[in-house]
C-alpha positions, -999 to 999 in steps of 0.1 A, spaced: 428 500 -75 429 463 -65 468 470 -52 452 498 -30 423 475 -18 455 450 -7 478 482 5 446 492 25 443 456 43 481 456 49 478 489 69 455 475 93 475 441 99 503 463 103 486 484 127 474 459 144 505 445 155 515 482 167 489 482 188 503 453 208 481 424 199 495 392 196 490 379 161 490 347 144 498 334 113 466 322 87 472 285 98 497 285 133 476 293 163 491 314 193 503 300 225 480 323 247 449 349 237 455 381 226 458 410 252 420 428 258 422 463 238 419 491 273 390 510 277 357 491 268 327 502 293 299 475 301 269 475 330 251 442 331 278 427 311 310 408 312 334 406 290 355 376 294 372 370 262 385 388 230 403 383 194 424 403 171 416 377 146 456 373 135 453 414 121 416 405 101 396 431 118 363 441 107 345 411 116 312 409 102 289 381 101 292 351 128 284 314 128 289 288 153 294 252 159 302 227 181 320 203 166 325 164 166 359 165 180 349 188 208 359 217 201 334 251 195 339 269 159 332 307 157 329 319 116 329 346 105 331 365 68 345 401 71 338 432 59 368 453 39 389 424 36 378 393 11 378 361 30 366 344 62 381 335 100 379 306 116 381 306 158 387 281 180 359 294 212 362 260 233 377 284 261 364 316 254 389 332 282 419 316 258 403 323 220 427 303 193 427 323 160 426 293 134 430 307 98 423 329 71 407 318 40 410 341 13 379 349 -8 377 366 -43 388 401 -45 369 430 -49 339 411 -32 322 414 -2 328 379 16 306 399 55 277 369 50 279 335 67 252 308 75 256 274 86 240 241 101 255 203 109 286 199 85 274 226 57 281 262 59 271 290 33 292 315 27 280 346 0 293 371 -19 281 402 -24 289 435 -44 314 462 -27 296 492 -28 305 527 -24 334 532 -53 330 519 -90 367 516 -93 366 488 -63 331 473 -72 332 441 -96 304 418 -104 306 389 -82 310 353 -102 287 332 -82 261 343 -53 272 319 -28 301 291 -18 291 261 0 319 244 23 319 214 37 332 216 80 328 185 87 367 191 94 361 226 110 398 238 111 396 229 72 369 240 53 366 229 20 343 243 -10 322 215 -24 302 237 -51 288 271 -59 253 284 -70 255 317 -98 228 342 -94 229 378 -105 258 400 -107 249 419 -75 256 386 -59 238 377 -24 232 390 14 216 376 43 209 342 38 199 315 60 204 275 61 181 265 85 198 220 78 178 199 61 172 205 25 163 242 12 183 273 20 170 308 18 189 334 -3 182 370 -5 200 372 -38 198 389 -71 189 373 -100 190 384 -136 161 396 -149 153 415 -117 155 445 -100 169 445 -62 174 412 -40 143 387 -40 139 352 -25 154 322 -40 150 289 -21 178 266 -32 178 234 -29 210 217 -13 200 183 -1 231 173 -30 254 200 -18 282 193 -47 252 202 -71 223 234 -56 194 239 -74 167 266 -69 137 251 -61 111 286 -58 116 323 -54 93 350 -48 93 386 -51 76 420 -47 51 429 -76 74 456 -96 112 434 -89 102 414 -125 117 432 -155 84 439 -178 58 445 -148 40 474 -140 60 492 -111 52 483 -80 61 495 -45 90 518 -38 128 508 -33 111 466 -33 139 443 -22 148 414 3 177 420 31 173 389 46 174 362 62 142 344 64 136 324 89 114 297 87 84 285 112 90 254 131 65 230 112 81 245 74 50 263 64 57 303 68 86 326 65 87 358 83 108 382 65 120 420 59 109 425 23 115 461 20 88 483 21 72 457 45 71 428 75 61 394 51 47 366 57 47 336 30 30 302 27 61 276 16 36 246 17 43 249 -21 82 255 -20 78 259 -53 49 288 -55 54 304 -20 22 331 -17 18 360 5 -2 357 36 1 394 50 24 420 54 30 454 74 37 487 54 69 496 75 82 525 50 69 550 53 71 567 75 103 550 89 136 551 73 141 542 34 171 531 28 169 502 1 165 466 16 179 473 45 150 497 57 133 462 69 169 446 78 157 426 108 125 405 114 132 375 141 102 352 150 96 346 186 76 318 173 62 304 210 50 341 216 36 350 184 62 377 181 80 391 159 112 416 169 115 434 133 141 466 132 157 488 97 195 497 101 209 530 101 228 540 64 235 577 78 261 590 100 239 612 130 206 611 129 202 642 114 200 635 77 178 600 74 137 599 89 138 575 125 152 537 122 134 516 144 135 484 166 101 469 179 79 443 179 51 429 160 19 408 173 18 383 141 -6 358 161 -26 363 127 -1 358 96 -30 379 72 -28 409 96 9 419 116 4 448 140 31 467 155 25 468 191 56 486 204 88 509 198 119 501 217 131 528 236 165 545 223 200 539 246 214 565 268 254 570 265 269 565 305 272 592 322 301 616 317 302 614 281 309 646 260 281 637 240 244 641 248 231 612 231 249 587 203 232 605 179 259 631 187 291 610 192 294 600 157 294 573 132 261 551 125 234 547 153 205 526 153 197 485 156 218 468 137 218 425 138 208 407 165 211 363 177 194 354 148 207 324 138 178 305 157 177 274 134 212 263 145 211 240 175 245 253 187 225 286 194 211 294 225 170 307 220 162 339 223 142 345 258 132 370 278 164 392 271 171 400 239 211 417 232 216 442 199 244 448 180 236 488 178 263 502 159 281 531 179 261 523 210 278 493 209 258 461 225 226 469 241 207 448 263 168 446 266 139 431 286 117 419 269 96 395 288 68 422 283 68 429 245 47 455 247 73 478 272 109 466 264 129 480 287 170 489 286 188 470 306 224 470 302 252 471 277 290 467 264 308 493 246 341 486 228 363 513 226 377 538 200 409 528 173 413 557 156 444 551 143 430 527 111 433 542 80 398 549 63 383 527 36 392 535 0 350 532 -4 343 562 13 308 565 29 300 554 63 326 528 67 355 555 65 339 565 102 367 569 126 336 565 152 338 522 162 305 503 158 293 465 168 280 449 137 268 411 148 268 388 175 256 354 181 250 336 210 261 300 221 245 273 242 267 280 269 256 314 271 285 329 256 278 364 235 300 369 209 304 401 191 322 415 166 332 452 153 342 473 129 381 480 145 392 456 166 380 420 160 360 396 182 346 403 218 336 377 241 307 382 267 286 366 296 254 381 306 259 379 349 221 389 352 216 354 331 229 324 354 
């Protein structure tokens, strides 16, 4: 099945050099950008810049940096094939694909997290067929980038055999894992520490009553997507704990202790950790923009994923105060709603990576990766009526092969998975066909 996994990742290369893109080797860049893939739709937007990433489609997570030599980094792990891309973005009109790094096989490598000169990289289970799925060795890779074209692994740090997901590495010493760990059941919190980054040690964890082998059951489907994000004076984390919004004390990294939480599921969608997928602090407003993700194909089979906000101006008590409202296809479509067209719908990850300096804050717009509605942009300088305001739509490749793992990633229906945002107001996004897309809000000067 491994030789089918490869044969699979061949195809799309291969197919991505039919379809006219100029590709690179892993290491030698190209003289110019590739071509921009035809038919892409935007209002509000612009799209300035885009990347086949050398034939390594299915971008996943992204990280960025701007580098001591100059020059701004886009990483990024990715999603059917084991390893992670490096782009040169220092002109994001003329994107230089760096490299490939290959990861373990039979992993999922989508996770990435970084700060300064140490980036995080984790492994995760692949899902969705037993034949593919193997038990990851170690949870997460640390690299040194202190030579960004050239990243080199300085250690890794073994959890459980389901390996890790959304972690966060906020600099300084502690990173925050959403991880499993033997001995429990689902993903809980590990806070590692990695102020010796050729030797991580955990340094707490915490996890919903029921998660410990031996205890009483506790609440249903319990487990951490991640990442937490950590309040500015290093007190609280706000997290997605699934069933609920959480709130911790870290004064004692070693004992962190619930403050409050908010009962999210039910009545909104269950679907493991991932039913609380997002929670990003507004931290100067109080706010908290919190959102599941869509497992389902339609919207006909799973109860309503949401994207909102929460008032958490007092930890012990987080109240939702408002639903976003749902995008409208443009006009002209054959399909009534995105519900209809195909594929996954719902919020998917937003500019969270708020600890990095690189990134710009999140103000009074706030941009979605949304799946099959592509990006969506939203007002939200009233969190109590977000409004939709805008958005960029890649277009269809339905000429990849499907995924040997079945489920919803065998879609032919495209979808925006991340995107990250840099100082220089540049939106980058990436997808589940085509590779990187480059933006620039023209409503933001």
């Amino acid at each position: 099945m491994v030789g089918k996994f490869h044969a699979f990742a061949g195809a799309r290369r291969a197919l991505s050099a039919l379809a006219g893109l100029i590709l690179a080797a892993s290491i030698i860049s190209p003289v110019s950008a590739d071509p921009i893939p035809p038919g892409w739709e935007a209002s509000h937007m612009q799209l300035v810049g885009f990347s086949g990433l050398g034939g390594h489609s299915a971008a996943f997570k992204l990280a960025i940096t701007h580098a001591k030599n100059g020059h701004w980094y886009l990483f990024m792990g990715h999603s059917f094939e084991a390893g992670w891309s490096i782009v040169d973005v220092t002109d994001p009109k003329n994107p230089r694909y760096v490299r490939f790094i290959p990861g373990p096989t039979g992993n999922v490598t989508s996770q990435v997290t970084l700060h300064g000169n140490l980036l995080l990289t984790g492994l995760d289970v692949l899902r969705g067929s037993d034949l593919l799925a193997r038990p990851v060795e170690n949870s997460v890779l640390l690299w040194d980038i202190s030579d960004p074209e050239n990243p080199k692994q300085v250690s890794a740090w073994k959890g459980g055999a389901g390996g890790s997901h959304r972690n966060s590495y906020p600099g300084g010493k502690y990173a925050y894992l959403s991880t499993t760990v033997p001995g429990y059941k689902g993903r809980i919190l590990v806070i590692l520490d990695v102020s010796d980054p050729a030797h991580p040690v955990e340094a707490g964890r915490w996890w919903q009553p029921g998660q410990k082998e031996g205890e009483p059951a506790g609440k249903m489907s319990a487990g951490m997507h991640g990442p937490a994000n950590v309040s500015p004076d290093g007190k609280m984390i706000s997290v997605g704990y699934n069933p609920d919004i959480v709130n911790l004390d870290i004064s004692d990294i070693a004992h962190p202790k619930l403050i409050g939480s908010l009962t999210m599921t039910p009545p909104f969608a269950d679907n493991g950790s991932q039913s609380e997928h997002t929670v990003l602090p507004f931290w100067d407003r109080k706010l908290l923009y919190v959102s599941s993700e869509a497992n389902a194909s339609g919207c006909d089979i799973e109860p309503l994923n949401y994207a909102g906000f929460v008032d958490n101006s007092n930890p012990a008590k987080p109240r939702l105060i408002s639903i976003l409202p749902p995008p409208h296809p443009p006009a002209g479509k054959p399909y009534k709603d995105f519900c209809d067209k195909g594929g996954r719908f719902g919020p998917h990850n937003v500019n969270q990576e708020i600890h990095n300096p690189d990134v710009m804050p999140n103000g009074n717009t706030l941009y979605i990766a949304y799946f099959d509605a592509g990006v969506q942009k939203y007002d939200i300088t009233d969190a109590h009526l977000p409004t939709n305001t805008g958005y960029f739509i890649p277009p269809e490749r339905p000429d990849l092969p499907k995924h040997p793992t079945g489920g919803p990633h065998e879609s032919p229906i495209n979808w925006c998975e991340d995107l990250v945002i840099d100082t220089r107001g540049y939106i980058y996004v990436s997808d589940d066909k085509w590779g990187i897309w480059i933006l620039r809000d023209p409503d933001n000067k």
